[in-house]
ZAMARGU-4260 file (C-alpha; in steps of 0.2 Angstrom, whole numbers, plus 5000, padded with zeros to 4 digits):
<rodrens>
0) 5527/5430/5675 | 5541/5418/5668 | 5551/5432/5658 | 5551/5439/5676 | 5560/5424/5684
5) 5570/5422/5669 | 5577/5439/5673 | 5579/5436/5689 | 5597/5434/5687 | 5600/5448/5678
10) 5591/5463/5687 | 5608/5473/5693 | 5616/5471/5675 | 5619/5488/5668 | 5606/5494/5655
15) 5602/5492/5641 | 5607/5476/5636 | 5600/5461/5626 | 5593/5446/5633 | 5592/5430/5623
20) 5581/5414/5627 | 5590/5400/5621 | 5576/5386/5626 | 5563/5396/5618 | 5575/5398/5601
25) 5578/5377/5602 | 5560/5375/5605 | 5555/5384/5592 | 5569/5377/5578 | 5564/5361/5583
30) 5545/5366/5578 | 5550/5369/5563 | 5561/5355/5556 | 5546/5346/5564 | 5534/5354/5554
35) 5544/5355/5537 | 5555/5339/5538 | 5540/5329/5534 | 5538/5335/5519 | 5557/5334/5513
40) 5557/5355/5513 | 5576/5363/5515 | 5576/5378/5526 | 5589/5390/5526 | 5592/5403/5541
45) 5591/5423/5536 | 5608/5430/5546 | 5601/5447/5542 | 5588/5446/5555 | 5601/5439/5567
50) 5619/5438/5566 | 5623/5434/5586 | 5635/5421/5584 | 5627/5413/5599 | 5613/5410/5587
55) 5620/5406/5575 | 5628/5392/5581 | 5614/5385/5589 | 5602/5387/5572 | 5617/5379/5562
60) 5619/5361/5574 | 5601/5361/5570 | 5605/5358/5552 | 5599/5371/5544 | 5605/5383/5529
65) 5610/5399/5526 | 5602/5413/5519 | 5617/5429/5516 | 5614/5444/5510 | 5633/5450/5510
70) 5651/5442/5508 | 5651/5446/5527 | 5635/5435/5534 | 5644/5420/5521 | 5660/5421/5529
75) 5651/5422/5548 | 5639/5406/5542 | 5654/5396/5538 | 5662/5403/5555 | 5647/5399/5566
80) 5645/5381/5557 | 5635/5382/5542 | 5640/5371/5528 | 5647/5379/5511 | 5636/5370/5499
85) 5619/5375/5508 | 5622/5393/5509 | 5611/5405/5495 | 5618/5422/5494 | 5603/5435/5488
90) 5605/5452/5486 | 5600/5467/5475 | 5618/5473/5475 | 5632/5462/5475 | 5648/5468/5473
95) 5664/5460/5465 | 5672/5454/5480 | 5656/5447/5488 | 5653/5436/5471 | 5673/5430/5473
100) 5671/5425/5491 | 5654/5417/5486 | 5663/5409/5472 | 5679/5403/5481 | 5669/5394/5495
105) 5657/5384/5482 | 5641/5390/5487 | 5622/5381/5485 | 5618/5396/5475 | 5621/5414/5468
110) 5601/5421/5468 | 5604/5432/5455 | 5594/5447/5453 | 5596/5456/5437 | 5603/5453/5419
115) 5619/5463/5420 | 5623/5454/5437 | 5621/5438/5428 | 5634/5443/5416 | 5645/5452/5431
120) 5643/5433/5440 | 5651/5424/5425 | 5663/5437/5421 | 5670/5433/5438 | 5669/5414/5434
125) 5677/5414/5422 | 5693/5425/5428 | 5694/5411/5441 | 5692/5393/5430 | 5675/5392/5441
130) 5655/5389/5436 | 5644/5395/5446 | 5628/5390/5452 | 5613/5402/5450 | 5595/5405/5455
135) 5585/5418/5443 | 5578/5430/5458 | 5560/5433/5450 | 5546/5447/5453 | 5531/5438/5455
140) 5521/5455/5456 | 5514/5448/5472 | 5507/5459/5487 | 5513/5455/5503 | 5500/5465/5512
145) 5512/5470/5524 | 5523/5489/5527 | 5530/5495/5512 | 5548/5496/5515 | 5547/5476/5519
150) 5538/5472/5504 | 5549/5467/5491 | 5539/5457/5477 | 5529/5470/5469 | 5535/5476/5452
155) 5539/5493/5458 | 5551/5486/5471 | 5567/5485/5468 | 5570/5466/5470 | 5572/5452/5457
160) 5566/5449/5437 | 5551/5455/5430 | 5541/5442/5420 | 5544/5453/5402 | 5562/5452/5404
165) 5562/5432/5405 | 5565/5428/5388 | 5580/5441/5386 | 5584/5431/5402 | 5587/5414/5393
170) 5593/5419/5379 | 5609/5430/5385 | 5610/5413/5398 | 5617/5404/5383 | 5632/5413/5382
175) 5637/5412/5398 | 5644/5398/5401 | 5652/5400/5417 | 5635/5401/5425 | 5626/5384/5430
180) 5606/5389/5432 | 5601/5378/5444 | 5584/5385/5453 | 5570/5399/5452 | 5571/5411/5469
185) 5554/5420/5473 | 5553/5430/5490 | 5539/5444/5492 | 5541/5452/5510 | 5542/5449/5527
190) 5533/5450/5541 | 5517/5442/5534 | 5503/5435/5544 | 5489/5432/5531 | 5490/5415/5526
195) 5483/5419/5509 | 5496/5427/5503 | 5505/5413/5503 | 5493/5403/5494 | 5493/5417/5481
200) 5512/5416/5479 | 5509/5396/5476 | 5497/5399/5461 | 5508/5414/5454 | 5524/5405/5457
205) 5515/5389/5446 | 5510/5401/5433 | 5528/5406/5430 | 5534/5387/5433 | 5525/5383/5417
210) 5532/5395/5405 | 5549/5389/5408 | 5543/5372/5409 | 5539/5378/5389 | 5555/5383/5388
215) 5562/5366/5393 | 5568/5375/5410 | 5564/5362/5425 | 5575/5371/5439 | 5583/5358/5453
220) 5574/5368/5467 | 5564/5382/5470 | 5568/5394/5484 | 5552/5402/5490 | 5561/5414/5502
225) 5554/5417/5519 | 5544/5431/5527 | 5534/5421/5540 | 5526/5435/5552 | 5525/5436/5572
230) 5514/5440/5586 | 5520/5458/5592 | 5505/5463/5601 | 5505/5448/5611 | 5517/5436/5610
235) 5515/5425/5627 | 5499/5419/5616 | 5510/5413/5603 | 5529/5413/5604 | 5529/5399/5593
240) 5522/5403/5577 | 5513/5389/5568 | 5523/5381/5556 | 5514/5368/5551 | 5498/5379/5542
245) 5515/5389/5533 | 5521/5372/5527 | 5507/5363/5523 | 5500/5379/5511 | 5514/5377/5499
250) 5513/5357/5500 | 5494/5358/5496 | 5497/5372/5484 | 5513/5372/5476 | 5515/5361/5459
255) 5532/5356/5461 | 5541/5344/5447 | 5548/5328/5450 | 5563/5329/5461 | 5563/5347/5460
260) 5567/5352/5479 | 5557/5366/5488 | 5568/5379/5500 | 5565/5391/5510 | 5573/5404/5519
265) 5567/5409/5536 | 5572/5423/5547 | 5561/5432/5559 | 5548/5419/5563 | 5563/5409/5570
270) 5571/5421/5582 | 5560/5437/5585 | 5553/5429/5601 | 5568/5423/5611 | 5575/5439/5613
275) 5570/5455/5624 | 5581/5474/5625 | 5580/5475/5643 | 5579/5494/5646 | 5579/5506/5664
280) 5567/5520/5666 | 5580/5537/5667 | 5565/5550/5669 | 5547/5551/5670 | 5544/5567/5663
285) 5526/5576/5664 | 5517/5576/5645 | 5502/5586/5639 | 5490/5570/5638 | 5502/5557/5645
290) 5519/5556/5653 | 5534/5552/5646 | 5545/5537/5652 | 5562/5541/5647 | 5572/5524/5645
295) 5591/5522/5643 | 5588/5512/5626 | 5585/5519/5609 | 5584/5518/5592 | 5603/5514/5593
300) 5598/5498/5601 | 5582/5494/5592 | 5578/5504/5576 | 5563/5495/5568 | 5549/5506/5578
305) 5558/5524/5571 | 5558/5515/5553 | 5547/5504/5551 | 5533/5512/5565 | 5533/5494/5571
310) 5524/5488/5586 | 5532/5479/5600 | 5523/5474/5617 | 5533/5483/5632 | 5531/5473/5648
315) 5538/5481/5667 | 5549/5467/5675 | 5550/5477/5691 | 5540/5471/5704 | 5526/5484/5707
320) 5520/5487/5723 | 5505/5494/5718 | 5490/5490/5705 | 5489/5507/5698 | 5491/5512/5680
325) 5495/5526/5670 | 5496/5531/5651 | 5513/5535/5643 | 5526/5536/5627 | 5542/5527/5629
330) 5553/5539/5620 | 5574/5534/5620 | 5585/5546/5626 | 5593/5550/5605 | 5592/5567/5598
335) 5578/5564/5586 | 5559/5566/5589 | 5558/5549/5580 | 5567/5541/5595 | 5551/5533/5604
340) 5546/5514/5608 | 5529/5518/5611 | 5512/5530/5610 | 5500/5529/5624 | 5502/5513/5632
345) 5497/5507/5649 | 5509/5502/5662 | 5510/5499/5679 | 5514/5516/5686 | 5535/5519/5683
350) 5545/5527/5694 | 5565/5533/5690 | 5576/5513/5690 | 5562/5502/5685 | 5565/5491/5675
355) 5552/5487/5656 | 5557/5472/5642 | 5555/5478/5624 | 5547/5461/5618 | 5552/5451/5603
360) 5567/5461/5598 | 5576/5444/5593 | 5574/5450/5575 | 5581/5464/5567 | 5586/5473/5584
365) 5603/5470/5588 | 5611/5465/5572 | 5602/5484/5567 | 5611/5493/5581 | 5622/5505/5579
370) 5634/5519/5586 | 5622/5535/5584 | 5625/5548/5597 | 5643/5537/5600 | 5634/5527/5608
375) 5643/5511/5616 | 5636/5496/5610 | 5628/5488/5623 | 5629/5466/5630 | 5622/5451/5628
380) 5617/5439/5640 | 5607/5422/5638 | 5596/5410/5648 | 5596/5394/5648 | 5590/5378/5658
</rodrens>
């Protein structure tokens, strides 16, 4: 097993601890400038699904953006080597001193998400002699088809501009001269693996193109956000995901003006499969239909099963000695009932030390840690040829 040998090294290290895979994360940026770069497409990385600076300085020499969703991830971008002009700071709340430091470092763009921010935005502009460059955040009232807290483009969510606010939109734009609107910014979710929602957001998206096109609106770019799914249940059979059916979708589908630029903003489907929270077995403790395997990681360390009821593969990198296989729950060892990796699943019989990988936790796991239980948070270590 190859995750085996790549922890080889790392067996004795004390648990849990986080486990990057630095070829798989080059292999996989380099799919997908592969895949986009023939087509001119600018793709910007989303720190909020991973803010390692490890990472980030490895996605950033690839030449990729920035996606921020605080003043923090900008000034970490910039940090880690991402350039000022090709970071687009979104965000449903931002607050006065993340629009300055937005402002002050001269950023691709503000995605802005709701009239009074707008009028916030220039406000600020103008206290500092500055324009800034904007992006209407819009609701395309698209489903995702994917968990509800991580949809984000539906009309009840809480995320961009609804269609019947658009022509309030322009018209208060023309007073405010500090703001520059340079591009229309759609994002409806993550984690989606039906290609067809995709499509759907390309016809939506050229349906609202139009009526500011009859406006006399041609934005410089659009900003189609990101939400590219993964393989959870197995990943071994794609670790990769296929970026070149995502790209083509919107180059065979998206009606895009001359020299308007198309951007994306990729997070997940870029770093979700080179990392693993390595994990010991503390207890095996006798259930009513299975048995409990209580692991020194928990919700602290990776959070998205407890919110999200997600799914992630759980693979023993202990050499068995034996082929037999039981049933059990993976459950943390945190002071909530919520606190479990996994119902039911078969595994090599565990015994007390062993060790298990929590697969694709490179998104959304350690940059959602946190202190719980004053809890310590716990290393990082890397592989690489």
């Amino acid at each position: 097993m190859e995750l085996l040998t790549k922890m080889s090294h790392y067996m004795d290290r004390e648990t849990p601890f986080y486990h990057y895979d630095l070829d798989l994360l080059s292999r996989t940026l380099d799919a997908m400038l592969s895949a986009s770069s023939g087509y001119g497409f600018h793709v910007h990385y989303a720190l909020k699904a991973n803010s390692n600076r490890e990472i980030l300085e490895r996605i950033s020499a690839k030449g990729l953006g920035a996606d921020c969703v605080s003043g923090n991830e900008i000034t970490r971008a910039i940090e880690t080597g991402f350039k000022k002009e090709d970071i687009a700071f979104a965000g449903v709340g931002k607050t006065d001193v993340e629009i300055k430091t937005g402002i002050e470092n001269d950023i691709f763009s503000f995605n802005a998400e709701s009239m009074q921010e707008l009028e916030v935005i220039n406000e600020i502009a103008r206290a500092m002699g500055k324009k800034a460059p904007i992006a209407l955040r819009i609701n395309p009232n698209v489903n995702a088809k994917t968990h509800q807290y991580i949809t984000t483009g539906l009309e009840e969510n809480k995320f961009g501009i609804n269609s019947w606010e658009f022509e309030t939109v322009l018209e208060k734009l023309e007073n405010l001269k500090n703001l520059e609107l340079k591009g229309l910014h759609f994002h409806i979710g993550s984690q989606i693996t039906d290609m067809s929602v995709f499509k759907g957001l390309c016809i939506r998206i050229n349906e609202i193109q139009k009526w500011f096109v009859e406006h006399r609106i041609i934005a410089e770019h659009i900003n189609v956000g990101g939400g590219l799914g993964v393989n959870y249940d197995h990943p071994d059979e794609k670790l990769i995901p296929d970026f070149d059916e995502f790209f083509k979708i919107f180059h065979d589908h998206l009606e895009l003006y001359p020299n308007q630029e198309l951007h994306f903003e990729l997070g997940r489907a870029l770093v979700a499969q080179c990392g693993n929270l390595i994990t010991r077995v503390l207890y095996i403790k006798n259930g009513v239909n299975v048995d409990f395997a209580i692991v020194d990681a928990g919700m602290t360390e990776l959070i998205r099963p407890a919110l999200y009821e997600s799914i992630h593969r759980i693979d023993k990198i202990s050499v068995t000695e034996n082929s037999v296989e039981k049933k059990y729950d993976v459950v943390g060892p945190i002071c909530e009932s919520s606190d479990c990796f996994a119902k039911s699943i078969i595994l090599p019989e565990l015994k007390r030390g062993d060790l298990l990988a929590i697969r694709s936790a490179g998104a959304y796991g350690e940059v959602m840690s946190s202190g719980y239980n004053l809890r310590s948070k716990v290393k990082t270590y890397y592989s690489e040829r």
